[in-house]
C-alpha positions in Angstrom: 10.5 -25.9 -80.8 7.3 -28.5 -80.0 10.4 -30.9 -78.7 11.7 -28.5 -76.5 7.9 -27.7 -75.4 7.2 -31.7 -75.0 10.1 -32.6 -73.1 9.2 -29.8 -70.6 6.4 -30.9 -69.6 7.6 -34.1 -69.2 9.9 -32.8 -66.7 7.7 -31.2 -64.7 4.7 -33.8 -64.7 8.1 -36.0 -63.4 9.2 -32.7 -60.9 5.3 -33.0 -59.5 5.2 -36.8 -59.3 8.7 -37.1 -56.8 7.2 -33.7 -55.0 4.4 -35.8 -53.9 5.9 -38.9 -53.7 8.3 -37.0 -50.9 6.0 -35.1 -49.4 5.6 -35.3 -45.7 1.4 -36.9 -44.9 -0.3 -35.0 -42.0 -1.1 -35.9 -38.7 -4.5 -36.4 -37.9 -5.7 -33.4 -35.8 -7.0 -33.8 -32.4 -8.8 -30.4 -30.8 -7.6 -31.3 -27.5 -3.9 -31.6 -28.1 -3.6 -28.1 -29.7 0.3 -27.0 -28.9 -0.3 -23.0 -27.8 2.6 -21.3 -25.8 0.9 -19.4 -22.9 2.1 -17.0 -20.4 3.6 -18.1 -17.4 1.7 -16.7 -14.1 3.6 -13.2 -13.3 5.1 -12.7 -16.7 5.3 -9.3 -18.3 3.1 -9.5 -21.4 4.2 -7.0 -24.6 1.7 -4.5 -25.8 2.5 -3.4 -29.1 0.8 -0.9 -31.9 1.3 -1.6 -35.6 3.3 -3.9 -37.5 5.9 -5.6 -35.2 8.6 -8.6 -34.8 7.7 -10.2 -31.6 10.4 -13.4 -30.8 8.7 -14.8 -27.5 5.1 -14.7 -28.8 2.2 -15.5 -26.2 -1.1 -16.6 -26.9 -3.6 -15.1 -23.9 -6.5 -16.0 -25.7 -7.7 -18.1 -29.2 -11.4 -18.6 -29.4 -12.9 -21.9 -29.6 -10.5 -24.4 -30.6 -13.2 -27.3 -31.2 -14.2 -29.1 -33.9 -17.3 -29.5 -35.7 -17.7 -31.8 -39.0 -18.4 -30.1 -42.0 -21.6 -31.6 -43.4 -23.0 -30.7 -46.9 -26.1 -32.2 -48.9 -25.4 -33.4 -52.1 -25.7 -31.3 -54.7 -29.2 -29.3 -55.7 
């Protein structure tokens, strides 16, 4: 039973290892080159009410897309 338990964990310490191993690294982020779809001039833009699927999503506004560094004192 402890075998069974052992070998387990094993397996997916080795599982975690290769997930990482093979994970894709991230770009770094840039807050000018933000990728937003935006409606064309004259384009019919969807109003909808509740909980809908909407295919051709388009953004008409999203705040303040800049960046600010997070700064923290160390500690108390």
């Amino acid at each position: 039973m402890w075998a069974q338990l052992l070998i387990s964990v094993i397996m997916m310490v080795i599982s975690y290892a290769i997930q990482m191993a093979n994970a894709p690294k991230p770009q770094d982020a840039t807050a000018g080159a933000l990728d937003i779809p935006a409606p064309q001039p004259g384009a019919l833009l969807a109003v909808d009410f509740g909980t809908n699927l909407v295919k051709d999503a388009n953004i008409i506004y999203y705040g303040n897309a800049s960046t600010t560094p997070i700064r923290a004192s160390g500690g108390k």
